[in-house]
VEXDREN-2710 file (C-alpha; in Angstrom, 1 decimal):
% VEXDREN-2710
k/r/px/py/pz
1/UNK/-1.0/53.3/-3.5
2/UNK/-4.2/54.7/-2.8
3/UNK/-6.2/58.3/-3.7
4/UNK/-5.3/60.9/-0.9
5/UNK/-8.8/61.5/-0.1
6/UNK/-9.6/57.7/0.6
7/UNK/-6.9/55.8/2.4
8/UNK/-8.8/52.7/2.0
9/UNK/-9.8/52.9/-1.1
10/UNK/-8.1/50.8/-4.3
11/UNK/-7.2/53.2/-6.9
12/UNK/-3.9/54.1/-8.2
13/UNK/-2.3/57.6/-7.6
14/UNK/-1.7/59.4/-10.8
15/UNK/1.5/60.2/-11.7
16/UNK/0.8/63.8/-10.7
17/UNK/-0.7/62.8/-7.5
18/UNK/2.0/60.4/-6.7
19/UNK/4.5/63.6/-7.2
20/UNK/2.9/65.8/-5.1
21/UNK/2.5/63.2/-2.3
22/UNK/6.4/62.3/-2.8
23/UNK/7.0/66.3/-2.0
24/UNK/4.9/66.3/0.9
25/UNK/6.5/63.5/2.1
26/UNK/10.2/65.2/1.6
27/UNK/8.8/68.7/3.1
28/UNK/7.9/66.6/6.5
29/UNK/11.2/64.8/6.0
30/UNK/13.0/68.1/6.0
31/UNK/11.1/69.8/8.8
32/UNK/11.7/66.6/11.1
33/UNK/15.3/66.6/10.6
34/UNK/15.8/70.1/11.8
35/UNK/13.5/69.6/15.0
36/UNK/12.3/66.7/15.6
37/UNK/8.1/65.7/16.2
38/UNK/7.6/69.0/17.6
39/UNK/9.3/70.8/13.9
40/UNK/6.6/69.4/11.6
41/UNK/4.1/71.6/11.5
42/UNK/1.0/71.4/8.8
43/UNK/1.3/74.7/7.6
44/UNK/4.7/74.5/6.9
45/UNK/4.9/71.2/5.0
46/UNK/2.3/72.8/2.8
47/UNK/4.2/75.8/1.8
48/UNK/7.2/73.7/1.7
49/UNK/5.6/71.0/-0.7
50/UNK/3.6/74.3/-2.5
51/UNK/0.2/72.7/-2.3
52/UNK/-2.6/74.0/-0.6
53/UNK/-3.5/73.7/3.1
54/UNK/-6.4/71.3/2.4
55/UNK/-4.7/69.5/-0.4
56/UNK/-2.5/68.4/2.3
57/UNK/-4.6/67.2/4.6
58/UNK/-6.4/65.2/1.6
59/UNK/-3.6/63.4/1.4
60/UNK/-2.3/63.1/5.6
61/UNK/-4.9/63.9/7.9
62/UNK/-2.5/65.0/10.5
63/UNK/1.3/65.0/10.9
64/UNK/1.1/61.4/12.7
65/UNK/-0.3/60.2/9.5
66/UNK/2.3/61.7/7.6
67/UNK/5.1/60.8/10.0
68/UNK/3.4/57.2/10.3
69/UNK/3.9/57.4/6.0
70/UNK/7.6/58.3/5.9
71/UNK/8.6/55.3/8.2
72/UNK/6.8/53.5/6.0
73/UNK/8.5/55.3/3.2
74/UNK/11.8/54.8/5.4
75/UNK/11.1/50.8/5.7
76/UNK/10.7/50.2/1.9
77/UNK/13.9/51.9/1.0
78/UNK/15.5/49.7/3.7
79/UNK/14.1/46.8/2.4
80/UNK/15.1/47.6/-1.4
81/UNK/18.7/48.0/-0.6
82/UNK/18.8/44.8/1.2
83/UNK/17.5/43.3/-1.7
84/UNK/20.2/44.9/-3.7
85/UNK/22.9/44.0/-1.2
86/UNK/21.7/41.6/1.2
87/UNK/23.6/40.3/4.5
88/UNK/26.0/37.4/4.2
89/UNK/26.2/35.9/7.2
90/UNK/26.0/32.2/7.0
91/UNK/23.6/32.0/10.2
92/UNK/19.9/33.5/10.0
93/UNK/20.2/34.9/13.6
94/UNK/23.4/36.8/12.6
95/UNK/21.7/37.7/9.3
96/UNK/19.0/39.2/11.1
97/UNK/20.6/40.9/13.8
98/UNK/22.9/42.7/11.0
99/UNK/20.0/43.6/9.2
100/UNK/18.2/45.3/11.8
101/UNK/21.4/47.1/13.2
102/UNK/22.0/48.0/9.4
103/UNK/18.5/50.1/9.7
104/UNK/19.3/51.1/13.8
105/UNK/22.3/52.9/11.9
106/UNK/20.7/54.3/9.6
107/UNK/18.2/55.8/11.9
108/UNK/21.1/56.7/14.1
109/UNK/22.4/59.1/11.5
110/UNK/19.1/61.3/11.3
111/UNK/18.3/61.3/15.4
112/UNK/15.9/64.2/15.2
113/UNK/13.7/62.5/12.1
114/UNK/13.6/58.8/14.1
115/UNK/12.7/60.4/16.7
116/UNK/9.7/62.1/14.8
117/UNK/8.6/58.5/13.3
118/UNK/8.6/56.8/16.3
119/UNK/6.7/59.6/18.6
120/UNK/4.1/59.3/15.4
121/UNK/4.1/55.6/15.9
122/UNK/3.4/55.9/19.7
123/UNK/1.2/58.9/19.3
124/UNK/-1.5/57.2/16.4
125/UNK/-4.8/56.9/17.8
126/UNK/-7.4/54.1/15.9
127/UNK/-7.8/56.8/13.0
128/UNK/-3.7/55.6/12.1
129/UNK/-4.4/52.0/12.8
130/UNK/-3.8/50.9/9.2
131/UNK/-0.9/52.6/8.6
132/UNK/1.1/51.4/11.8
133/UNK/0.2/48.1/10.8
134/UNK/2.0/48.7/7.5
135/UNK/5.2/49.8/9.5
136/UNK/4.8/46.6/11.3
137/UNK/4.4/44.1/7.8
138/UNK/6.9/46.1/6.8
139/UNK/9.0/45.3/9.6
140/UNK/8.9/41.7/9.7
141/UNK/8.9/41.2/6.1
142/UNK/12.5/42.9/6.3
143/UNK/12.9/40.3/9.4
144/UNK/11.7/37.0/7.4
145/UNK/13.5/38.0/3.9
146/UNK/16.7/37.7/6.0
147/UNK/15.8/34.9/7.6
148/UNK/15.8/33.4/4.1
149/UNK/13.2/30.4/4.9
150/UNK/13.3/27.6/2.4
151/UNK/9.0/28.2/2.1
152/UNK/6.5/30.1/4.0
153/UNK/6.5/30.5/7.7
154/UNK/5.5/28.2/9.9
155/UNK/3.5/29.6/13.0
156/UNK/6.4/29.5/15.1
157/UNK/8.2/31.4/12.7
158/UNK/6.5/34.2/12.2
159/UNK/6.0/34.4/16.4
160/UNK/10.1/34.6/16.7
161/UNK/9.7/37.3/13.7
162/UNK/6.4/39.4/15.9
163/UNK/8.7/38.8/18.9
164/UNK/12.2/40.2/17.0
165/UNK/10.2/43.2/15.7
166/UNK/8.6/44.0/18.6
167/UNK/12.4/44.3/20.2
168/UNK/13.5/46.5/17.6
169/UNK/10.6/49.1/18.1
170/UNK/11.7/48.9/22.2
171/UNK/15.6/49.1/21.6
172/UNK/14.9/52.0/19.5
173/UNK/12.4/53.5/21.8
174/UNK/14.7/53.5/24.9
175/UNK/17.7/54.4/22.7
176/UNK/16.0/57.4/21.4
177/UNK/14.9/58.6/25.4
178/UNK/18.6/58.1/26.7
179/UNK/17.9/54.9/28.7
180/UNK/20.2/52.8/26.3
181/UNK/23.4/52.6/24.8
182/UNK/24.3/51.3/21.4
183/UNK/25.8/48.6/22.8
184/UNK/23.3/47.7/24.9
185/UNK/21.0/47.7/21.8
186/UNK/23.2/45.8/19.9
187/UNK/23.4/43.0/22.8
188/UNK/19.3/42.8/23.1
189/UNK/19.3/42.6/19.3
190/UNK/21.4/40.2/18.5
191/UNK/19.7/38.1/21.7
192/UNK/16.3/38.1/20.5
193/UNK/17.9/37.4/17.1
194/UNK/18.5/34.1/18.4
195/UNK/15.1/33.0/18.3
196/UNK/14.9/32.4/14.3
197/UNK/16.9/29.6/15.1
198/UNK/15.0/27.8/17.9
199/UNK/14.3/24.8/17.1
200/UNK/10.5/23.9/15.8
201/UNK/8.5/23.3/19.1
202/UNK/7.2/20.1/20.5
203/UNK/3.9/19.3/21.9
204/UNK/4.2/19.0/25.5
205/UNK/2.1/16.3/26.7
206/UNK/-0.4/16.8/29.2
207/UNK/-0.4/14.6/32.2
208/UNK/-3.9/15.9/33.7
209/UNK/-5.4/12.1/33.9
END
């Protein structure tokens, strides 16, 4: 965790930092679920949270930074219940898939506030760069944990993982504009799922005398 008024730098958050931040983050939280993107305004999370105006944007420049955050903060609570119950499926495509629908349910239940993360996600300019690269470690760190590899990834791998996450993002993305069903999700889930299991690639020789 990093001080509010450097995102990049090193030090720790005191614990009275790290409290105020979690409050911010619950006031956004709050406002997103009753309206979506459009709901969270600046002002309001601050007198919401109860800090000041500038304290706030200390710690989130802007609502896609804080937005950008609680998927973040969203992703990590995802990936500490999986650790605490993880999938059982024998097959890592299957354990995938159910992972990731796990999560698409989760968001399903709180429409207006996915809807809010993923708008921020699209929206971030460079100045959010670092932050919706987190969402994306986080992401396919969920992916490969369920994969349960025997060591670390091998390049092809962690392309069926990029290539997975990337279909999660979509599916959610035309699920949350109307232009698919759950089912429809589910189906192009558990299809791209089945890349974990490809086997590894051969070189292909090249007959160019």
């Amino acid at each position: 965790m990093t001080t509010p008024s450097n995102p990049s730098a090193a030090t720790p958050l005191t614990e009275r930092q790290e409290e105020r931040r979690r409050r911010i983050l619950k006031a956004g939280v709050r406002l997103a679920r009753r309206g979506g993107f459009d709901a969270v305004q600046m002002r309001e999370v601050a007198d919401s949270s109860q800090v000041a105006l500038g304290t706030l944007y200390r710690y989130f420049p802007s609502k896609v930074h804080l937005l950008v955050a609680t998927m973040q903060d969203q992703l990590r609570q995802l990936h500490d219940g999986l650790h605490r119950r993880p999938p059982t499926d024998a097959e890592p495509a299957a354990r995938v898939a159910n992972t990731l629908m796990r999560a698409f349910r989760g968001l399903q239940r709180d429409p207006q506030l996915a809807d809010a993360m993923v708008r921020a996600c699209l929206f971030a300019d460079r100045s959010v760069s670092q932050e919706v690269d987190v969402v994306s470690q986080l992401t396919r760190r969920i992916i490969l944990d369920a994969m349960r590899l025997e060591g670390p990834p091998n390049a092809q791998q962690m392309a069926a993982a990029r290539v997975v996450e990337h279909t999660w993002h979509s599916t959610l993305i035309t699920w949350l504009s109307g232009r698919a069903s759950i089912g429809e999700v589910k189906a192009d889930i558990e299809t791209v799922c089945r890349l974990v299991e490809l086997p590894a690639a051969t070189p292909i020789p090249d007959d160019r005398g």
